[in-house]
PDB file of N, CA, C and O in Angstrom, chain B, residues numbered from 101:
ATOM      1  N   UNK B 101      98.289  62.046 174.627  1.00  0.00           N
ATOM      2  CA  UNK B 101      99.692  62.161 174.976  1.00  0.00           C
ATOM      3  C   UNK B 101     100.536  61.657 173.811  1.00  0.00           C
ATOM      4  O   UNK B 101     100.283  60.598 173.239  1.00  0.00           O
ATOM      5  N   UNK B 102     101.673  62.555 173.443  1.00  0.00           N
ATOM      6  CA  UNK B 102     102.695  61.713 172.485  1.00  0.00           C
ATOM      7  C   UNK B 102     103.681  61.587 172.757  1.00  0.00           C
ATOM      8  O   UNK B 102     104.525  62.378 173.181  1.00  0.00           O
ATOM      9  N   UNK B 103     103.703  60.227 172.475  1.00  0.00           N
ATOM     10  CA  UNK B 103     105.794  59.776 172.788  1.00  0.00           C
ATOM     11  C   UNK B 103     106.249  59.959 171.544  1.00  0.00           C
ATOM     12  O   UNK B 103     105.866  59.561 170.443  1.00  0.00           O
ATOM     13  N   UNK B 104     107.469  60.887 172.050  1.00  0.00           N
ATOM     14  CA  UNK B 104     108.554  60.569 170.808  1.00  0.00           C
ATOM     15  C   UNK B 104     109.551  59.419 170.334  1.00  0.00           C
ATOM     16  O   UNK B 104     110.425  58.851 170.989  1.00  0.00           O
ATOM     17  N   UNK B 105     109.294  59.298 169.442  1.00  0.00           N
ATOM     18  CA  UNK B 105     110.712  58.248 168.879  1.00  0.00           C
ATOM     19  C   UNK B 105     110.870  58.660 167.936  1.00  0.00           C
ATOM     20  O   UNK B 105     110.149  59.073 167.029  1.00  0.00           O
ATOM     21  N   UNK B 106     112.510  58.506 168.213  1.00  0.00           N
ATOM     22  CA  UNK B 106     113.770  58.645 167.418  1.00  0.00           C
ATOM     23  C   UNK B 106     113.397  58.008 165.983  1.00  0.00           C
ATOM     24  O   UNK B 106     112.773  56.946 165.994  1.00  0.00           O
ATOM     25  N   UNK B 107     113.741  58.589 164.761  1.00  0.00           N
ATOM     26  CA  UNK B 107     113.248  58.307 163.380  1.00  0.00           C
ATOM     27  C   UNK B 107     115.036  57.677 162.955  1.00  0.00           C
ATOM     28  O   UNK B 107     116.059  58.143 163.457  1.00  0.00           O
ATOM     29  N   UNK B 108     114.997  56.855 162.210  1.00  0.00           N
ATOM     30  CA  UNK B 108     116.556  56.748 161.700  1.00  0.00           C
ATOM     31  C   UNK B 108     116.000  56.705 160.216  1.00  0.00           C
ATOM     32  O   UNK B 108     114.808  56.544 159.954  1.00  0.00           O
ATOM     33  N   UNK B 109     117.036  56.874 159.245  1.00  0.00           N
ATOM     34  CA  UNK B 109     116.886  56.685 157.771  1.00  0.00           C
ATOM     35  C   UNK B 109     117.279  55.776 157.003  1.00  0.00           C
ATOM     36  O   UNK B 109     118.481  55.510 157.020  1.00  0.00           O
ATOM     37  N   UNK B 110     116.613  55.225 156.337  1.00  0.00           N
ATOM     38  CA  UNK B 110     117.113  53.521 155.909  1.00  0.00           C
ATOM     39  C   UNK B 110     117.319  53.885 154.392  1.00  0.00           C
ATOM     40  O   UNK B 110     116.301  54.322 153.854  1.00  0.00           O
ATOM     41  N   UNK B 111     118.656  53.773 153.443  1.00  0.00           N
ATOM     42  CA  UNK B 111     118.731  54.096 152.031  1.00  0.00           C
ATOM     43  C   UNK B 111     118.986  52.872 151.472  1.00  0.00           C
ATOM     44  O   UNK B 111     119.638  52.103 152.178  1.00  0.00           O
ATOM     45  N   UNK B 112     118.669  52.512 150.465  1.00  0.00           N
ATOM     46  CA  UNK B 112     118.543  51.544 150.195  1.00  0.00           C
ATOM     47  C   UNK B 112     118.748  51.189 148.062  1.00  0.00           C
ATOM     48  O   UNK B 112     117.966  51.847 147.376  1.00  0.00           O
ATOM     49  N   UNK B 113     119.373  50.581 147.571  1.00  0.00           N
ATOM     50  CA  UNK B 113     119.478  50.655 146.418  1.00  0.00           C
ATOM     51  C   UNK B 113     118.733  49.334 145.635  1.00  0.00           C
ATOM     52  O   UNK B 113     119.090  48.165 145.776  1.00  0.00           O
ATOM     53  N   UNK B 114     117.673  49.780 144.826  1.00  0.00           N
ATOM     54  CA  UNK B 114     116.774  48.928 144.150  1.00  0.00           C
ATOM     55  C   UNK B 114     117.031  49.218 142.738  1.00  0.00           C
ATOM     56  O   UNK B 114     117.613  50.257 142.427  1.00  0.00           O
ATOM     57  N   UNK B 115     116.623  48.338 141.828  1.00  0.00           N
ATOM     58  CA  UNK B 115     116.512  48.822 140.430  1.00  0.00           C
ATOM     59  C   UNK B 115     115.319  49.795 140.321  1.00  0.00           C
ATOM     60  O   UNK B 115     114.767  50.089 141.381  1.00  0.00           O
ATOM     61  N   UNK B 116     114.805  50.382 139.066  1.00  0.00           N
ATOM     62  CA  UNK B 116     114.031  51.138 139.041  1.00  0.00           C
ATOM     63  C   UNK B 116     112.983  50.082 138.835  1.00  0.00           C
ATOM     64  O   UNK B 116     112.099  50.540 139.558  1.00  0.00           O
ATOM     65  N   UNK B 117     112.607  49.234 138.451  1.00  0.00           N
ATOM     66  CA  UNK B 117     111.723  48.156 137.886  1.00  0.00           C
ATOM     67  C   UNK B 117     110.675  47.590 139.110  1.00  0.00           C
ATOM     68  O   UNK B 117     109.480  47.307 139.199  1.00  0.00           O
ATOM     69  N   UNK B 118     112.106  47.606 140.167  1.00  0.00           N
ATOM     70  CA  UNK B 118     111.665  46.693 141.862  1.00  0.00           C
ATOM     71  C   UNK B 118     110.913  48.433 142.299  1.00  0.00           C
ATOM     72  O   UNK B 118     109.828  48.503 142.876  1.00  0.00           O
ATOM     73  N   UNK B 119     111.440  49.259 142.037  1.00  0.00           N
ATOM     74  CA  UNK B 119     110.823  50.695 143.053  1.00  0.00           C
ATOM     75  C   UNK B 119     109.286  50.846 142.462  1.00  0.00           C
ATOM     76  O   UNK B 119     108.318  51.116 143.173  1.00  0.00           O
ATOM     77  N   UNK B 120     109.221  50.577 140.742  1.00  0.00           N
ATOM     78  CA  UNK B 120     108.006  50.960 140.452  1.00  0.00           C
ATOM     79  C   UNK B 120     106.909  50.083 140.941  1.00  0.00           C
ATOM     80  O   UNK B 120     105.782  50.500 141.208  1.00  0.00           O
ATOM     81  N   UNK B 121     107.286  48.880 141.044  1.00  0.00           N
ATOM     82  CA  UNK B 121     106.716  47.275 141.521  1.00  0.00           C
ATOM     83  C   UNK B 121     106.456  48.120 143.021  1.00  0.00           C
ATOM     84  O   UNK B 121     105.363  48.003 143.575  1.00  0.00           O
ATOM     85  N   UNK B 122     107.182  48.693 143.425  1.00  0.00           N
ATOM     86  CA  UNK B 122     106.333  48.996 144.947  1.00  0.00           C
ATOM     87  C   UNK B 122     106.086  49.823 145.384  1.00  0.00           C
ATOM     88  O   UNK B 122     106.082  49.755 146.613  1.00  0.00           O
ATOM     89  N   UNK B 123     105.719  51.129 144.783  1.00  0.00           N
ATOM     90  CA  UNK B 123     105.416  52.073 144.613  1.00  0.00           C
ATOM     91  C   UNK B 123     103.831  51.545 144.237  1.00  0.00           C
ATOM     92  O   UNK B 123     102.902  51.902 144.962  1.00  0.00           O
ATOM     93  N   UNK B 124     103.598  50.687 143.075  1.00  0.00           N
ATOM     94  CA  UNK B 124     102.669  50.928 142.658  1.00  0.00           C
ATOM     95  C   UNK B 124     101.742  49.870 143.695  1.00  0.00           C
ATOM     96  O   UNK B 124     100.577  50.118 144.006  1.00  0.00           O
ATOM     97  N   UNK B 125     102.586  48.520 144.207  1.00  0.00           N
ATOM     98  CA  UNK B 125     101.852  47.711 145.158  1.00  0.00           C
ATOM     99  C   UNK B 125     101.357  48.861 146.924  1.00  0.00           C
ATOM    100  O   UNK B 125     100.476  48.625 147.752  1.00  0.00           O
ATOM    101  N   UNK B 126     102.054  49.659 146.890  1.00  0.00           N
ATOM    102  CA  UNK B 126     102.080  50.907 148.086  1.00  0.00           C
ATOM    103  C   UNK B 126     100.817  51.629 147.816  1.00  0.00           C
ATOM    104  O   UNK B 126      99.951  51.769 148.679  1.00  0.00           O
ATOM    105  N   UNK B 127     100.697  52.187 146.340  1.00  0.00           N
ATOM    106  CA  UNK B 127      98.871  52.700 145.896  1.00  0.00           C
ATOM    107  C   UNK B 127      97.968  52.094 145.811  1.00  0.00           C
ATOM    108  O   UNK B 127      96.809  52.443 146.037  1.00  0.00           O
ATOM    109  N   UNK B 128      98.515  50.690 145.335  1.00  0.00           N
ATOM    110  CA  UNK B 128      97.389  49.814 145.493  1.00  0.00           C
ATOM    111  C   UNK B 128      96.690  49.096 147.091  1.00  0.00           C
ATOM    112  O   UNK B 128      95.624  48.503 147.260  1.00  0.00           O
ATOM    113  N   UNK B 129      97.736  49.431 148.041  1.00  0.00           N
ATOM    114  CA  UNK B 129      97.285  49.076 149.368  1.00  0.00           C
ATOM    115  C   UNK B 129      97.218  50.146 150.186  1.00  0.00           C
ATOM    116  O   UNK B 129      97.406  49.930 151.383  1.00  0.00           O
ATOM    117  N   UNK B 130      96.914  51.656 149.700  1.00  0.00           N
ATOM    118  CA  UNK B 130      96.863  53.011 149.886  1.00  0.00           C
ATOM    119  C   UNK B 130      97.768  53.550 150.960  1.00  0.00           C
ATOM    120  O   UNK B 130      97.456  54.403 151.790  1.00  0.00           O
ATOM    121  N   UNK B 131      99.082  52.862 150.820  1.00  0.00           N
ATOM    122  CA  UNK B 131      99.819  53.350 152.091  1.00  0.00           C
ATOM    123  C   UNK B 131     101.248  53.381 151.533  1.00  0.00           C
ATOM    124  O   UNK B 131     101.717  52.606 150.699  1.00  0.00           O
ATOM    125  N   UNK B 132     101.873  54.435 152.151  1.00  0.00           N
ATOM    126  CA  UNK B 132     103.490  54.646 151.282  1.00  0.00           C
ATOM    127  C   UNK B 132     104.533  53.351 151.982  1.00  0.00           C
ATOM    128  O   UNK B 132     104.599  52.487 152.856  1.00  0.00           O
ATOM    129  N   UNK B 133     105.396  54.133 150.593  1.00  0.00           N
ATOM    130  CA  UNK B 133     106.463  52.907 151.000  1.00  0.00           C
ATOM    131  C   UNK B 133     106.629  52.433 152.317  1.00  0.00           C
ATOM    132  O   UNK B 133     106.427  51.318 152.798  1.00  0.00           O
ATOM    133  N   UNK B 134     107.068  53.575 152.850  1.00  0.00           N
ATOM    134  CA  UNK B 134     107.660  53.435 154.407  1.00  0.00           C
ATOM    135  C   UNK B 134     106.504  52.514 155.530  1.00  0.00           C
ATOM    136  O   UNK B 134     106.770  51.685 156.401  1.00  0.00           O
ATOM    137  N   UNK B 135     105.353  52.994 155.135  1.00  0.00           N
ATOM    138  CA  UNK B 135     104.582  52.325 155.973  1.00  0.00           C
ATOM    139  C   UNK B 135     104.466  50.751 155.798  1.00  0.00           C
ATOM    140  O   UNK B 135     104.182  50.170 156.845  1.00  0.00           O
ATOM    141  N   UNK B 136     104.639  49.905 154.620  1.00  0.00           N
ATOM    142  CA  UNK B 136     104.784  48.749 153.853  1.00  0.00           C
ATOM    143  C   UNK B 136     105.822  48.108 154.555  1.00  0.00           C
ATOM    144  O   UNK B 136     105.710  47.035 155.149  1.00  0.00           O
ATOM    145  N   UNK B 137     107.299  49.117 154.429  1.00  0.00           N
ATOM    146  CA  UNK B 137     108.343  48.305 154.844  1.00  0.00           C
ATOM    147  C   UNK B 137     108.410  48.378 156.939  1.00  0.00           C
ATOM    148  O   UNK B 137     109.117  47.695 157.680  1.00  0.00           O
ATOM    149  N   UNK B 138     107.521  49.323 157.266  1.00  0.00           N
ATOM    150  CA  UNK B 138     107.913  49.302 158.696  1.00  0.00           C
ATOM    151  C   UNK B 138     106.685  48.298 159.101  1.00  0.00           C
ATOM    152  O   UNK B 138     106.439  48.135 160.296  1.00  0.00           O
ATOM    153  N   UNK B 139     105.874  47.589 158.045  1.00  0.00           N
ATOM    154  CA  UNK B 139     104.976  46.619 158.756  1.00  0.00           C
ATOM    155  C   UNK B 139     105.061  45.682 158.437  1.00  0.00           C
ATOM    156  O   UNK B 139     104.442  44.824 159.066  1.00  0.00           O
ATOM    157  N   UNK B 140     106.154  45.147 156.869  1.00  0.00           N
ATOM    158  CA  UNK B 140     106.783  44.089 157.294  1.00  0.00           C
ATOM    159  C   UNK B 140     107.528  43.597 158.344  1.00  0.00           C
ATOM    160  O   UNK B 140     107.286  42.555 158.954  1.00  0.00           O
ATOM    161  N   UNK B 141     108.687  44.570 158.602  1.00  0.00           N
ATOM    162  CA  UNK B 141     109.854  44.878 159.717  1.00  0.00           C
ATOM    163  C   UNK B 141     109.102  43.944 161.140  1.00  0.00           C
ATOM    164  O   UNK B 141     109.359  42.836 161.610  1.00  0.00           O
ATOM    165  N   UNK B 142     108.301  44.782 161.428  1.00  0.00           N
ATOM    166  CA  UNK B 142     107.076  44.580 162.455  1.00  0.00           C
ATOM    167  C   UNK B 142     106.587  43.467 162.939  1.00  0.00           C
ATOM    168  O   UNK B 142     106.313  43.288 164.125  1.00  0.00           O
ATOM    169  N   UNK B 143     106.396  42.308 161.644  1.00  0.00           N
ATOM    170  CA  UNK B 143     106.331  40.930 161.109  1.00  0.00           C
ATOM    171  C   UNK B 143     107.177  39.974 161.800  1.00  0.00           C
ATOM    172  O   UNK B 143     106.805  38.979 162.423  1.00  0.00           O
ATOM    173  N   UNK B 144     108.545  40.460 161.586  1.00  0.00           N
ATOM    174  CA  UNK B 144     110.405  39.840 161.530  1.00  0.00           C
ATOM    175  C   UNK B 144     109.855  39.037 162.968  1.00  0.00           C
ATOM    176  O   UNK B 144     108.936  39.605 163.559  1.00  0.00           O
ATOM    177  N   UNK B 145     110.355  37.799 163.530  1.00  0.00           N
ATOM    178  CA  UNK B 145     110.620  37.614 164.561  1.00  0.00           C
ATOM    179  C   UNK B 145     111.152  37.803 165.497  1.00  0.00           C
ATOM    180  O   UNK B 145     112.346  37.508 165.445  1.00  0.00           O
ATOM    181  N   UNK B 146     110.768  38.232 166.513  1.00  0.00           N
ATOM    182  CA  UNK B 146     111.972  39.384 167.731  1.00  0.00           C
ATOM    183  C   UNK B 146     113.050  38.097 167.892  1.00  0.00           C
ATOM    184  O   UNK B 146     113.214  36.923 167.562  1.00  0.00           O
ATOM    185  N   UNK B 147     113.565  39.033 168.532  1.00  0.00           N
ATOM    186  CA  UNK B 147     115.368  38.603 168.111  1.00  0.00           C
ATOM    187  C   UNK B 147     115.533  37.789 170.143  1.00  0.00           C
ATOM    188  O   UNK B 147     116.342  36.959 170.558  1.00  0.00           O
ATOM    189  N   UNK B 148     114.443  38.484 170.864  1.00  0.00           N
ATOM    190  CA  UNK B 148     114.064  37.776 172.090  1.00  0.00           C
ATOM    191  C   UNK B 148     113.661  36.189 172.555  1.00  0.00           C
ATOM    192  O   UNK B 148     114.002  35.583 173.571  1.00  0.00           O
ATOM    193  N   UNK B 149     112.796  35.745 171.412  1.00  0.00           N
ATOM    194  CA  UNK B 149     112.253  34.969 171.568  1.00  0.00           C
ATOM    195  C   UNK B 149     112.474  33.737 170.476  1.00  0.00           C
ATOM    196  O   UNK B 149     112.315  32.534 170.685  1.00  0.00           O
ATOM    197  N   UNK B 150     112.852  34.340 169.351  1.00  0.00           N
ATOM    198  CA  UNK B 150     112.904  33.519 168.367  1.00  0.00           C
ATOM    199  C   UNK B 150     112.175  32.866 167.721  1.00  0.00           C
ATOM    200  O   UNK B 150     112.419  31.844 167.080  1.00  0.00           O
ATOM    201  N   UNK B 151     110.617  33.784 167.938  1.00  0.00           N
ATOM    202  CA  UNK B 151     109.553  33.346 167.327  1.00  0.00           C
ATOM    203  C   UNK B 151     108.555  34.549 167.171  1.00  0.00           C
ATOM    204  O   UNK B 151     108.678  35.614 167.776  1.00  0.00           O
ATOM    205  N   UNK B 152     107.759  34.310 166.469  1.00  0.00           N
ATOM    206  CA  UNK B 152     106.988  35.325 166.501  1.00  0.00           C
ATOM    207  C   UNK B 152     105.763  34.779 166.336  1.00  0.00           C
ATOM    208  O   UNK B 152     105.548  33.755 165.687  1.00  0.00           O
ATOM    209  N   UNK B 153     104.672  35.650 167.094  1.00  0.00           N
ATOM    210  CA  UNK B 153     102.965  35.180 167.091  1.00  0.00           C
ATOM    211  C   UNK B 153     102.814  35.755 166.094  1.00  0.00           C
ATOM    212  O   UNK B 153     101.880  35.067 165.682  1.00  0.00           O
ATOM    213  N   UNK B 154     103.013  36.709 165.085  1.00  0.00           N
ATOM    214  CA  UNK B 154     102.172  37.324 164.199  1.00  0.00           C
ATOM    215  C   UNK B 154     102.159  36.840 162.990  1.00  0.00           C
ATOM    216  O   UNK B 154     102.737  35.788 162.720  1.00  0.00           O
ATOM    217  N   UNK B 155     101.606  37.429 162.253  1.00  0.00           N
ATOM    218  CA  UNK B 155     101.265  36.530 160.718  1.00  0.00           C
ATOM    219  C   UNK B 155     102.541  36.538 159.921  1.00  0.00           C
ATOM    220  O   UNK B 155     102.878  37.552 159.309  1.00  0.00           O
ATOM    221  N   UNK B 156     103.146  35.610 159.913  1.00  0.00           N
ATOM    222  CA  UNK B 156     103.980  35.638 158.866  1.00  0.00           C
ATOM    223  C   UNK B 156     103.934  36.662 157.663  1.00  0.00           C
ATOM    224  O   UNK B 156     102.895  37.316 157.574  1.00  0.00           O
ATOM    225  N   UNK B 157     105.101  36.928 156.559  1.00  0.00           N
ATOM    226  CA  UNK B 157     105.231  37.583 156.105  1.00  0.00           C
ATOM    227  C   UNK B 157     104.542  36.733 154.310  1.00  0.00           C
ATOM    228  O   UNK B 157     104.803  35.598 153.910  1.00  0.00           O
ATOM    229  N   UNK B 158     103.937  37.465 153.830  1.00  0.00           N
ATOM    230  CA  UNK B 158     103.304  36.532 152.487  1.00  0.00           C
ATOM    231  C   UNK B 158     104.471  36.390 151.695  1.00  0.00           C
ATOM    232  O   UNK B 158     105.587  36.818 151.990  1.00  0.00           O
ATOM    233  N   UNK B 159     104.075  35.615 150.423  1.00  0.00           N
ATOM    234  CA  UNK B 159     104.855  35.484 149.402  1.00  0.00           C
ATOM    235  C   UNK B 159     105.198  36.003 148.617  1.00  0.00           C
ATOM    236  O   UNK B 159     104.391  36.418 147.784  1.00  0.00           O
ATOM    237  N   UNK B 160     106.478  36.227 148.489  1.00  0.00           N
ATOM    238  CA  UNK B 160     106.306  37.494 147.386  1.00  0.00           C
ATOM    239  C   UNK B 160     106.079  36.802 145.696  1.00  0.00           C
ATOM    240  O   UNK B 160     106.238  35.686 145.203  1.00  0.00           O
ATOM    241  N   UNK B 161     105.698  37.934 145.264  1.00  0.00           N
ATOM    242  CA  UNK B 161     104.594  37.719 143.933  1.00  0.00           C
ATOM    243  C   UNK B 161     105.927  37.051 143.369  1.00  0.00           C
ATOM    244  O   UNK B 161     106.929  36.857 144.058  1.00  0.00           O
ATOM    245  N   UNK B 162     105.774  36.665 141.761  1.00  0.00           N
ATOM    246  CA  UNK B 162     106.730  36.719 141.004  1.00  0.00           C
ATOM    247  C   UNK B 162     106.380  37.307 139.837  1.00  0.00           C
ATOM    248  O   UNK B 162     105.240  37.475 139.402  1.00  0.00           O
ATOM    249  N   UNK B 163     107.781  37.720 139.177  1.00  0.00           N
ATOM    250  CA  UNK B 163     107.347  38.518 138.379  1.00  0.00           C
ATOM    251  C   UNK B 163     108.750  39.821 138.197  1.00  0.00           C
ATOM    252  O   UNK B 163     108.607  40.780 137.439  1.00  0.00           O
TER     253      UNK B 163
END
């Protein structure tokens, strides 16, 4: 069975430097952008509870 959901479009302005940085971290974890940023998102603490059970979000690199 499939449920639909509604898709919205998120635009967003990065340097080119930050896009290649995750583009290339996206091949290196074989999954596209979108999937990266909708499983951080995923991460966020619901806005219900004000906490969240799931794994925190890592660190970002530097660099």
């Amino acid at each position: 069975m499939y449920i639909f959901m509604e898709k919205k479009d998120l635009h967003i302005r990065i340097s080119s430097r930050r896009h290649d940085k995750l583009k290339a971290y996206a091949q290196d974890k074989e999954k596209t952008i979108t999937q990266l940023i909708e499983d951080w998102i995923d991460r966020l603490p619901s806005q219900k509870t004000g906490d969240s059970s799931l794994t925190p979000l890592p660190n970002q690199p530097s660099g």
